[in-house]
N, C-alpha and C positions, 0 to 999 in steps of 0.2 A: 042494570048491569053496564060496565064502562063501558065503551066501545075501542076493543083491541084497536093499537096504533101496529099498521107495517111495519115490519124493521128498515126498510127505505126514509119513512118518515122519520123514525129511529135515529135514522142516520144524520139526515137533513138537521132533526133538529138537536145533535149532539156536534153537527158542523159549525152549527150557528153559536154554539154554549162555547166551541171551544174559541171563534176568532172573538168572540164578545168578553170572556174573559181574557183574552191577551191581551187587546182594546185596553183594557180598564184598568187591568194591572201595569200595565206600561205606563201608562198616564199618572197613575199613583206615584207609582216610581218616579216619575220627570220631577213630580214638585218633592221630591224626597233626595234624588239623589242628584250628582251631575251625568253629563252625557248622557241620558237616556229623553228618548222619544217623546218630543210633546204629539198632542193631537192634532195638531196640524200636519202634521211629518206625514202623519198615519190618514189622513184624509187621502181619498184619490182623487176629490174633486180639486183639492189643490193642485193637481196635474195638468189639468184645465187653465187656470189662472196662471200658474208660473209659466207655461206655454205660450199663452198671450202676452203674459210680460217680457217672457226672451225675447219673439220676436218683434216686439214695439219697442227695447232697448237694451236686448243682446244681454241683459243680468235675467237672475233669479230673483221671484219675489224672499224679501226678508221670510223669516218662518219654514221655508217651504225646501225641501230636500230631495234630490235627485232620486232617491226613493217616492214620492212622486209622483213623478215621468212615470217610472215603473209600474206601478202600480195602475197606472192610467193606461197603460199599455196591456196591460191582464185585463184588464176591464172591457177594451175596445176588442180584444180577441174574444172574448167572453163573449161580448154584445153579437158580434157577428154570426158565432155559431151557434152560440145557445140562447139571446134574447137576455133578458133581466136574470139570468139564471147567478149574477152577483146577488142580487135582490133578495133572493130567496133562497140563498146555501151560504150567504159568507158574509152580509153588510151585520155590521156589532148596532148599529143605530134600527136597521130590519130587525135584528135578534131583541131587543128589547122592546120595543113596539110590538111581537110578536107574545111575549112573556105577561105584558100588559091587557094584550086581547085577550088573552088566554085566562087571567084573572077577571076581567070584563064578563066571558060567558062563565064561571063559576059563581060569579058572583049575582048575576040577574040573569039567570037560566036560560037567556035569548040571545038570539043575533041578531041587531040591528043592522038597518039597512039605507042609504041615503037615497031618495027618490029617485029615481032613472035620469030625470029631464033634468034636477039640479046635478045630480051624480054625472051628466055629459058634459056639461058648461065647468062643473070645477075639473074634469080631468084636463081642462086647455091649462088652468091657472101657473103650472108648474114651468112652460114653454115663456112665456112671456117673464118669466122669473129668471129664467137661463139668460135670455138675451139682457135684462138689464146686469146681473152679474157679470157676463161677456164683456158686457160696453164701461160699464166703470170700470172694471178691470182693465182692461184695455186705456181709459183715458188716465186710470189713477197710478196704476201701475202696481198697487197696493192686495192686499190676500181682503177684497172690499167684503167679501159673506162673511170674516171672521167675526164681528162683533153680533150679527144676529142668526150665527150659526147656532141650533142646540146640540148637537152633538160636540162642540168646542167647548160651549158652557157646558155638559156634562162631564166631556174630557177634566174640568178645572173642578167640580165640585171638593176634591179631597185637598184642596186648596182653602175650605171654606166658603160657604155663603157668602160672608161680606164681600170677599175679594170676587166671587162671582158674578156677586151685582154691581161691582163696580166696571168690573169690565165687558161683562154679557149680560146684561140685565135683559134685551131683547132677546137673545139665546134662549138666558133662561125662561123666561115668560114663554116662549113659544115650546119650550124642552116640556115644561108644566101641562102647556095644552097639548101638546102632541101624545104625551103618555094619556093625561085623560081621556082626550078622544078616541084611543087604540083603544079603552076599554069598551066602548060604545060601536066603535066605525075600524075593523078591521082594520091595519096600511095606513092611517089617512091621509097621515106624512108622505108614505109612498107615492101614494095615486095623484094627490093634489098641489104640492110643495118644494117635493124634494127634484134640485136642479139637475142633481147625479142620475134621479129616476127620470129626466127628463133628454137627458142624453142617452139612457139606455135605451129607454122608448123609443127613441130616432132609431138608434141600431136596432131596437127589434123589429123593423121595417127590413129587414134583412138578412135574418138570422136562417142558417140551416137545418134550426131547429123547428117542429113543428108535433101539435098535437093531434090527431087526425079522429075524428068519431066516426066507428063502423054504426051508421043507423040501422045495417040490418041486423044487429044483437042487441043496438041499444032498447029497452024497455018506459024510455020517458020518464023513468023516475025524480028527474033534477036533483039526487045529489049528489052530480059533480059542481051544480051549479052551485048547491049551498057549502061545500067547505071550501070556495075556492077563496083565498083570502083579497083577491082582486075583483072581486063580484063581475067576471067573464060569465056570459052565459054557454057553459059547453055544450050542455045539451041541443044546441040548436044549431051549431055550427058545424058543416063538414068536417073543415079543419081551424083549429084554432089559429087566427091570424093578429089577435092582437098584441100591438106593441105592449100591454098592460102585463103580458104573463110573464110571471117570475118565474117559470121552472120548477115549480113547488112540485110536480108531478100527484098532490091531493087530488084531482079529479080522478088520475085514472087507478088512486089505492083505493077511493073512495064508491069505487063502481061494483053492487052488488053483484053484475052477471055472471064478473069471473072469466067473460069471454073477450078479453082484448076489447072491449069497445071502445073507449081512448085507449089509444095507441101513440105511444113519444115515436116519434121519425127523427131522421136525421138524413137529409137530402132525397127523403123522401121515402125513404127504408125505416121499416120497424125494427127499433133496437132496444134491449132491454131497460129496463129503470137502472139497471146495478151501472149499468155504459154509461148513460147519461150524465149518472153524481161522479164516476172516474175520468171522464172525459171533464166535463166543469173543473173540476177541483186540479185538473191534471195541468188544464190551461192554464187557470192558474199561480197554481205553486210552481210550475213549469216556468215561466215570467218572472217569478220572483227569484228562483236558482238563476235563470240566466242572469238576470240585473246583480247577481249575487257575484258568480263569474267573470263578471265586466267590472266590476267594481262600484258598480250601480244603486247596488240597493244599499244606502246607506240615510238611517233614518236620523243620524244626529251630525254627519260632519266633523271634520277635522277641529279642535280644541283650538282655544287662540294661543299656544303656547307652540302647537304643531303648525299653523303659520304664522308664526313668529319666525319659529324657525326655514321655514321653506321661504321668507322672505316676501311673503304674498299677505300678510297681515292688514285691516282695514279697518278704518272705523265701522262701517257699516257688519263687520261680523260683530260686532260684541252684542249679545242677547240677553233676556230676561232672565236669563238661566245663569249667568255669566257670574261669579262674583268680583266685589268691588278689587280683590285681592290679585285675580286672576288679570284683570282690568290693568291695574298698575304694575304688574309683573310682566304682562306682555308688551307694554307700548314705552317700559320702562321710563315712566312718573314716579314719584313720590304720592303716593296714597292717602295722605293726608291735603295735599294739594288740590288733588283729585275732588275729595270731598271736600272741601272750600270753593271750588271752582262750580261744581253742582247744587253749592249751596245746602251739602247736606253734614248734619251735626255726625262727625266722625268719633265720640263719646257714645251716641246712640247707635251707633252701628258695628258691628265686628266685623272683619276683614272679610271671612266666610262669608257673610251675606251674598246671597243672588240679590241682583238689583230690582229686582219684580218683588221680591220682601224687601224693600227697602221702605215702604210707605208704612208700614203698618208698626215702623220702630221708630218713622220719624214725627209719625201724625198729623201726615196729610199725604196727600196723592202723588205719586213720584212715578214717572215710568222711565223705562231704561234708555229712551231715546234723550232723556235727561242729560244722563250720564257721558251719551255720544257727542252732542253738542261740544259738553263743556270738554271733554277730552281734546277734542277736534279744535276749539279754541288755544286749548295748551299747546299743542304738536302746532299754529300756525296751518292745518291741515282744509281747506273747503269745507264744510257742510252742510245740505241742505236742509236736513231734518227727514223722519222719516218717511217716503212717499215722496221727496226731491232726486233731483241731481246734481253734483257738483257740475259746473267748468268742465269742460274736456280735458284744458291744462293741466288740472288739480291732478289729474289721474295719477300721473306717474309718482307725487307727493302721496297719495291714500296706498299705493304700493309698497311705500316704504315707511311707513308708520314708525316703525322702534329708530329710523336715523332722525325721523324727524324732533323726536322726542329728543334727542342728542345738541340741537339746536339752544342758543339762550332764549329763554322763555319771552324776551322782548320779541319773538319775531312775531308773535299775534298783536294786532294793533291793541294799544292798550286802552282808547276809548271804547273799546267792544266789550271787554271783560265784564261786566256789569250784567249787559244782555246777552252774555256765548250760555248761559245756563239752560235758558231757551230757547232762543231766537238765533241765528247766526249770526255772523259778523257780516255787513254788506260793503265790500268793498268800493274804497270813497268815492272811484270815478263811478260806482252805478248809483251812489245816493244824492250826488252832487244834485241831477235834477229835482231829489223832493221837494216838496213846496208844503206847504201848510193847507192847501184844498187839497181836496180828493182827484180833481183834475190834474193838480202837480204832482200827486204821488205816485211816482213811475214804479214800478217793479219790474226787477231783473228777472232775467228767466231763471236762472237758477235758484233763486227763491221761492221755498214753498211754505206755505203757511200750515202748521199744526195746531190739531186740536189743546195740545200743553202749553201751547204760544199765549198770554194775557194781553191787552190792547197797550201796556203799556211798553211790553218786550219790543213789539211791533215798531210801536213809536221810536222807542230808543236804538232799534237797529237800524232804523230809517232817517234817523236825525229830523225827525217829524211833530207834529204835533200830537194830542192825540185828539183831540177835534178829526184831524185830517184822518188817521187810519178808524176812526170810528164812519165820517163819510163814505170813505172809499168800502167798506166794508156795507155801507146800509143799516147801517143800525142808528136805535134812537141815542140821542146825544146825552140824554142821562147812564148811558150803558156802564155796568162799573167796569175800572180799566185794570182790576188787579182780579180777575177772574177768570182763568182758564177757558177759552173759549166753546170747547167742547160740552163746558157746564154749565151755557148761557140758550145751547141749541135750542131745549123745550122751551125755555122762556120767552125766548124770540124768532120761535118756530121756523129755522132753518137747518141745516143739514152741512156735517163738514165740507161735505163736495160741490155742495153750493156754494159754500162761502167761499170756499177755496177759486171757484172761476169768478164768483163774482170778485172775490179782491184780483186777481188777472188781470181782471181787462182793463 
């Protein structure tokens, strides 16, 4: 006979179907239409990130939307009064993990379990995960978990496989194992990985929420202990103190005696399970009206066409979503220019295109920071590339983008054109130093090297050799020079953010 579910539980997990469907249809939507939500919008660990990037340089990370904040802000109210209780009523990446276990135990009639003593040691693995995300984030300035996020790679699936492995292949590979092992190991994602479960964790070191076991009804039976999908031992615990608990309140639907023996508190008062899921969910959709009221919660941003017009327009808003049309209508170019200057065949492309489909009409890899360069070449404008920063000077010139565009197209030095597709242009007095050793190859600071950069870009923006930008980089001198460097990493086992200090110094 099944085993009747609570209508609590009921609830829980009709909470979880509905933010997981919203999740996913949004994200459908982003690679279908324009102005709608990518998966980053909707992460709240991007909250985290763009926080550290305001304040190490007063911007937003690319991607990331003051929606957000917000969200990060329900989260941190969350954590404090109720614990993980995001975790376990509202995360879309928990809701499917959960959908998986759930096929897991129909499918091999058990629930497995990871040894205690290894099961202690991997619950630290997810902290040490936090702080290096923190700190590249912080040095890079960049959204640095997107490429080996799986829930981003899941966000992009309706985008295609191909394009998923091209840009989350680590996502995905981990999106892969994460669902498999939910069928095996309840959470695992949760318990062991996940950097958002790792920040809750901290706050559930303080939370007002608390589960409390009366041991004089309880009868020893342990199963609150076995549906708890955090493998907490309740049964043995006065009160439930671990940062591990989601809120899931299974232990105390799952207690045959009937008599309150878990008991949810709340400042140390017993309150009902029905208060709990009101109170959670209250917080917050509560966060999300407010940011709603403020102007806040906005998951896509003003269009480039709305600053154009508000006179705040910049190279650095134009995004993967963006099309090429949109592109030359706001910075007011010529559109065919445009695509000569990015080096892309304007015959294989239609106006409409998003720039993030631009690879797959051109037949080869294109990303949209392509696009910005070379714009940014035509307007005479600074740019770094993405993950740089222009000049301080440059500023007031990125403010005004559509006058720049008004300018004759001579004001971009014309020996740069060649390399603005993807390399910037390096202004003469900062190349004058180059030298043909690795020694003499000076780098400006506002140079920053990208992974779409090839060794020969490098060279040419540097008036260098390319002997030299292959020393100065550390690679072996056979290295080929017309290959994207991001697509050399395996083969010469380093890391963008390595190469990137190492070419620095």
């Amino acid at each position: 006979m099944a085993k009747k579910i609570a209508p609590i539980q009921w609830a829980r997990r009709i909470s979880l179907g509905i933010f997981f469907i919203a999740v996913t249809t949004l994200t459908v939507l982003h690679q279908r239409l324009q102005n709608m939500p990518s998966i980053d919008s909707l992460d709240p660990f991007g909250g985290i990130e763009t926080v550290l990037k305001y304040l190490a340089s007063g911007e937003l990370i690319k991607k990331i939307m003051p929606a957000n904040i917000v969200l990060l802000v329900a989260i941190v109210a969350l954590g404090i009064v109720l614990s993980r209780f995001f975790c376990g009523w509202i995360c879309a990446f928990g809701a499917l993990q959960g959908a998986f276990g759930w096929l897991g135990k129909k499918l091999f009639k058990r629930r497995f379990t990871v040894p205690p003593k290894v099961d202690r040691v991997l619950r630290w693995l997810k902290y040490p995960i936090l702080v290096a995300i923190v700190y590249f984030t912080w040095t890079t300035g960049t959204l640095i978990i997107r490429p080996y996020d799986p829930l981003a790679a899941y966000g992009h699936l309706s985008a295609g496989l191909a394009a998923v492995w091209a840009e989350f292949s680590v996502g995905f590979v981990l999106l892969v194992l994460t669902l498999g092992l939910s069928m095996f190991y309840e959470r695992a994602f949760c318990k062991y990985v996940c950097p958002m479960g790792a920040v809750n964790a901290i706050l559930g070191r303080i939370p007002l929420f608390r589960i409390k076991r009366e041991s004089k009804t309880c009868i020893s039976c342990s199963k609150c202990d076995h549906v708890c999908p955090m493998n907490i031992e309740v049964s043995t615990a006065d009160k439930v103190t671990s940062p591990e608990c989601i809120g899931c309140l299974e232990c105390v639907t799952a207690c045959p005696t009937k008599k309150k023996t878990p008991v949810p508190t709340i400042a140390g008062k017993p309150v009902k399970l029905w208060q709990v899921a009101a109170l959670g969910l209250g917080i917050y959709l509560g966060a999300m009206g407010i940011g709603a009221l403020v102007g806040k919660l906005d998951f896509v941003g003003p269009s480039l066409t709305e600053k154009a017009k508000e006179g705040s327009l910049k190279v650095e808003d134009i995004k993967g979503s963006s099309t090429w049309a949109q592109v030359a209508e706001s910075f007011g170019v010529e559109l065919e220019r445009l695509f000569r200057e990015a080096k892309v065949d304007g015959k294989l492309v239609p106006p409409d295109t998003k720039l993030k489909d631009t690879g797959a009409l051109i037949g080869r890899e294109f990303e949209a920071d392509e696009a910005r360069i070379a714009l940014a070449a035509m307007l005479g404008i600074p740019y770094a590339g993405e993950g740089g920063t222009a000049p301080a000077e440059a500023a007031p010139a990125a403010q005004t983008a559509p006058e720049a565009a008004a300018k004759p197209a001579a004001t971009a030095p014309a020996q740069a054109a060649p390399a603005a597709t993807k390399a910037p242009a390096v202004p003469a007095a900062s190349a004058a130093p180059a030298a043909s050793s690795a020694a003499g190859l000076v780098v400006p600071a506002d140079f920053a090297l990208e992974g779409t950069m090839t060794i020969k870009d490098v060279a040419a923006a540097f008036g260098a050799t390319e002997a030299a930008v292959i020393a100065k980089l550390q690679l072996p001198a056979d290295a080929p020079t017309g290959t994207p460097l991001r697509d050399m990493k395996d083969t010469y086992g380093y890391t963008m953010p390595a190469l990137k200090e190492r070419f620095a110094k």
